[in-house]
C-alpha positions in Angstrom: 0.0 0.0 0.0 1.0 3.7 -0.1 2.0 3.9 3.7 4.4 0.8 2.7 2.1 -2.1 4.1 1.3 -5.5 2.8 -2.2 -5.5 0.7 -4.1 -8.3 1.9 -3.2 -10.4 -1.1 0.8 -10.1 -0.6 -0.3 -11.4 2.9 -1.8 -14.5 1.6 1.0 -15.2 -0.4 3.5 -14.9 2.7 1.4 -17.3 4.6 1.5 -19.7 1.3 5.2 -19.5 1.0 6.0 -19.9 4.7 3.6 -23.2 4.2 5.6 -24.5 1.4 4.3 -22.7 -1.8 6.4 -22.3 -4.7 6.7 -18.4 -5.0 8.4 -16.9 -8.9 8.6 -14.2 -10.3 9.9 -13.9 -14.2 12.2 -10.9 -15.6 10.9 -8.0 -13.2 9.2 -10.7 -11.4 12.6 -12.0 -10.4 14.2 -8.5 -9.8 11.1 -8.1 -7.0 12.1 -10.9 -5.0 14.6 -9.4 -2.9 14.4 -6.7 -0.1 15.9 -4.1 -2.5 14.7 -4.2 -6.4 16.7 -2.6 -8.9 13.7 -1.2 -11.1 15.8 0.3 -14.3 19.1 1.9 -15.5 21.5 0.4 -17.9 25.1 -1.3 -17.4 27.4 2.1 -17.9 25.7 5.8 -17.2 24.1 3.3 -14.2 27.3 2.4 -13.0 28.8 5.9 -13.7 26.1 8.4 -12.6 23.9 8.8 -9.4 20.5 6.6 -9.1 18.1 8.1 -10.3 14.7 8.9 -7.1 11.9 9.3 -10.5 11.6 6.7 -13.3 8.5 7.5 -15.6 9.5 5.8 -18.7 9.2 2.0 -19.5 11.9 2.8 -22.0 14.7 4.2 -19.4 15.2 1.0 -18.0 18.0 0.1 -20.3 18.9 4.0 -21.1 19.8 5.6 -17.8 20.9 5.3 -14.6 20.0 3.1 -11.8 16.3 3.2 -10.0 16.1 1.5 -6.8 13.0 0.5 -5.0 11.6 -1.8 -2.4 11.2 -5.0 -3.1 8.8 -7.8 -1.6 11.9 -9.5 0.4 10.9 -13.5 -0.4 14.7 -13.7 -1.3 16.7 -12.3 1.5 20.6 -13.4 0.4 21.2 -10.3 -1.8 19.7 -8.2 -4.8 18.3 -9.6 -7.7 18.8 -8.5 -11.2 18.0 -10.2 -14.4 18.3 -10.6 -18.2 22.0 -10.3 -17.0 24.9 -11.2 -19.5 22.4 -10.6 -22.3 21.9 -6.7 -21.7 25.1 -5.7 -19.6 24.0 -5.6 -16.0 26.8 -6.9 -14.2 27.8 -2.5 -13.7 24.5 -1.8 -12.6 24.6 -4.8 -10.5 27.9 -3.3 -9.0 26.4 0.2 -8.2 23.6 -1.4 -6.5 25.4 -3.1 -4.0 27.4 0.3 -3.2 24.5 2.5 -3.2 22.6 -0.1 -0.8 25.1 -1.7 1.2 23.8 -5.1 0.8 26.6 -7.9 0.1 25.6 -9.9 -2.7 24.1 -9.7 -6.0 22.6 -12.5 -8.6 22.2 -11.8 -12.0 20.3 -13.8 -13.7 20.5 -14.5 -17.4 17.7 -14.7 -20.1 15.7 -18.1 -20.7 17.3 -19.0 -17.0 15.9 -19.3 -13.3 17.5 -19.6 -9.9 15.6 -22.2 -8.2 16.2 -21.5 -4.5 15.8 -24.3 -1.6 12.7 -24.0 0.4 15.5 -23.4 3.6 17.4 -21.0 1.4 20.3 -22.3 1.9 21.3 -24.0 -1.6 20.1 -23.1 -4.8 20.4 -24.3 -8.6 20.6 -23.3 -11.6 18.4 -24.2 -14.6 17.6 -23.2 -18.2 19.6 -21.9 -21.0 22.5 -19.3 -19.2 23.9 -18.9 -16.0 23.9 -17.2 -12.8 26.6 -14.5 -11.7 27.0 -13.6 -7.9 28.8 -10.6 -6.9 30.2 -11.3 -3.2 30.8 -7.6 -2.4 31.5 -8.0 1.5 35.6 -7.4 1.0 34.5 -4.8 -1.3 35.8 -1.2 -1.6 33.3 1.3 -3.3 34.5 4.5 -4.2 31.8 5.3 -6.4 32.4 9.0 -7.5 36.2 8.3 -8.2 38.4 6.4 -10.2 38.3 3.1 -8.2 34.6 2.8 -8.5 34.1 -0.8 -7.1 37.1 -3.2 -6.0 37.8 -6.2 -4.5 34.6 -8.0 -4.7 34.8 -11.3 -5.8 32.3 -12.8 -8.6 31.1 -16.2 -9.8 29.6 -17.6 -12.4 27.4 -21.1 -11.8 26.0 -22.3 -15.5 22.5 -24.1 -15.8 23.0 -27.4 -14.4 24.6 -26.4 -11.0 23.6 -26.5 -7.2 25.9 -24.5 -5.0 25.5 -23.4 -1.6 24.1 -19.9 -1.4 26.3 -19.3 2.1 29.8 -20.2 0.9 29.0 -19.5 -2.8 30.5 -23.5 -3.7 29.3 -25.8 -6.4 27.7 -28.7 -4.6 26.6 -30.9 -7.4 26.7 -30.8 -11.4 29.9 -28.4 -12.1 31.8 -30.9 -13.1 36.0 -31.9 -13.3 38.4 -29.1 -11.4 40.7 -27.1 -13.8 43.8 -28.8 -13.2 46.5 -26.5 -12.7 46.2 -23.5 -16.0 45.3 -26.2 -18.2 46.2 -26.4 -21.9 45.4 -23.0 -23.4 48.5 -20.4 -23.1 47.9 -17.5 -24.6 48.1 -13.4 -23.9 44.2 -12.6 -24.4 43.5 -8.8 -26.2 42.4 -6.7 -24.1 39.7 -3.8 -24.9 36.0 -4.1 -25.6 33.7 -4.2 -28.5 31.9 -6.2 -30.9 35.1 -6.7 -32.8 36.2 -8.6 -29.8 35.9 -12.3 -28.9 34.5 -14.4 -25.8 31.9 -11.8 -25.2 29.9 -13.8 -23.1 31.3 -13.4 -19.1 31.1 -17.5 -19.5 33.6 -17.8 -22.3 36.0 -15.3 -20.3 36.4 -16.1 -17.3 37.1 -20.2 -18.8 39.4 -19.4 -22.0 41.1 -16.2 -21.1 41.3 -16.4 -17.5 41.2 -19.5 -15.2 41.9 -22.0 -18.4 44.6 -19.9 -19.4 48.6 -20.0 -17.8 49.6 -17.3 -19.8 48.0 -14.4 -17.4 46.1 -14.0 -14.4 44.3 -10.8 -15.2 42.1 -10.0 -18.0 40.2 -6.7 -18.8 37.3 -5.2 -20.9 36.6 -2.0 -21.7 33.9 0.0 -22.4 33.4 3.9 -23.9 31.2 6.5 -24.3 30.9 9.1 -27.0 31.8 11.2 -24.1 34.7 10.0 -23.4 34.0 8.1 -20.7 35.7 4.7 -19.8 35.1 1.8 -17.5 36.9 -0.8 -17.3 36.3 -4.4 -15.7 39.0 -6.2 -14.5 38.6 -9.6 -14.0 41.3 -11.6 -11.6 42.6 -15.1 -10.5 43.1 -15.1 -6.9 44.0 -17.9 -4.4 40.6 -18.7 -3.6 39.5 -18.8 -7.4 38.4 -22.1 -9.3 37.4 -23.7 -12.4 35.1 -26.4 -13.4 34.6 -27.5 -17.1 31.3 -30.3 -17.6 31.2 -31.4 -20.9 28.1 -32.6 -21.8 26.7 -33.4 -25.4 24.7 -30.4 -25.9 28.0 -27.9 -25.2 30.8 -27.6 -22.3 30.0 -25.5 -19.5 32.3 -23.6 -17.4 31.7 -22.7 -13.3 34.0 -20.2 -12.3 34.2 -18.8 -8.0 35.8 -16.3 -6.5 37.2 -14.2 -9.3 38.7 -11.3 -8.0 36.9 -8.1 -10.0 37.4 -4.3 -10.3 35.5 -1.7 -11.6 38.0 1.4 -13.0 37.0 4.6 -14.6 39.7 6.2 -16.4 38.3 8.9 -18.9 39.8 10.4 -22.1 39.2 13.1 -24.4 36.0 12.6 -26.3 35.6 13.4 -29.9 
């Protein structure tokens, strides 16, 4: 209601989901689920500028900056966000956990659920992506300066997982360990665009990063007409692993505790 009280529908679904009802929500259905919802703003001016208090506009949501906004609170491990790796929303993501304080963030891809246990303390992953969680409670937010977010720590569980939403571990379905660097040994390019390759957050964490001896660091960037640059630095630290399952229908990676950055560092615009 206005004053911030349940209606008395939202009631009866508490009392169905504290029984043992299924409760889901799809696409801003999912984003709802947590305490905080993140209602719009896009995956660079959200990350870069101030949240945004108005939001009138369904077509903001991918064209602005970040709109926060209570949520119902059936998930209470961290924020929610959604049509993740498809649309960009791992800066948004980011800012979110700065501006709110909370510690952890699950994006969830397109055609993709998080299926959570009815204790909350497992969940798994099924559909067609993957799930990214930003662990942010190490993390350093600067958020109006040139270290704008670092030392969180991010993984990536594919469709197919469980893990354990309290130590952020695969529990079942990631698959075989990366075995030391593995075969690949190569010094990835570094910079951002379309022109560039393993543009999925999947296919760079496993072939440039934790499959790869030859570095333990790799970066994207991104820029605005502006002028403006963010970079996202991904790195291997000594708690970070790597699981490949290879399965008939396409290998799957699981990547935890990847140490990640985000960096502004500006130029001249045109």
């Amino acid at each position: 209601t206005a004053d911030g009280k349940d209606t008395p529908l939202l009631r009866l679904i508490r009392e169905r989901h504290a029984a043992g009802a299924v409760v889901g929500g799809s696409s801003a259905g999912a984003a709802i689920m947590s305490e905080a919802m993140i209602c719009g703003g896009d995956g660079f001016r959200g990350l870069l500028e101030p949240p945004t208090t108005r939001y009138a506009e369904t077509e903001a949501e991918d064209d602005g900056r970040l709109y926060l906004w209570k949520g119902l609170g059936f998930f209470g491990a961290g924020i929610v966000d959604q049509h993740f790796d498809h649309r960009a929303r791992l800066g948004r993501l980011v800012r979110a956990l700065g501006e709110t304080g909370v510690h952890r963030g699950f994006g969830v891809d397109e055609d993709t659920a998080l299926v959570v246990s009815g204790d909350a303390t497992s969940a798994m992953v099924v559909g067609r992506g993957g799930v990214t969680v930003l662990d942010a409670q190490g993390a350093r937010f600067d958020l109006g300066g040139k270290a704008l977010a670092s030392g969180l720590m991010l993984s990536l569980f594919p469709a197919g997982v469980s893990f354990d939403l309290r130590s952020l571990q695969p529990v079942a379905g990631a698959g075989k360990p990366v075995s030391g660097k593995g075969e690949s040994a190569f010094t990835p390019l570094e910079g951002g665009g379309m022109a560039f390759p393993n543009p999925r957050l999947e296919q760079l964490l496993a072939v440039e990063l934790l499959d790869n001896s030859a570095t333990d660091s790799v970066s994207r960037y991104s820029i605005d007409a502006r002028g403006r640059v963010l970079q996202f630095r991904f790195r291997e630290t000594d708690r970070s692993r790597g699981y490949w399952r290879i399965v008939p229908d396409g290998d799957r990676f699981t990547a935890t505790a990847v140490g990640f950055d985000a960096l502004r560092s500006d130029r001249d615009g045109p």
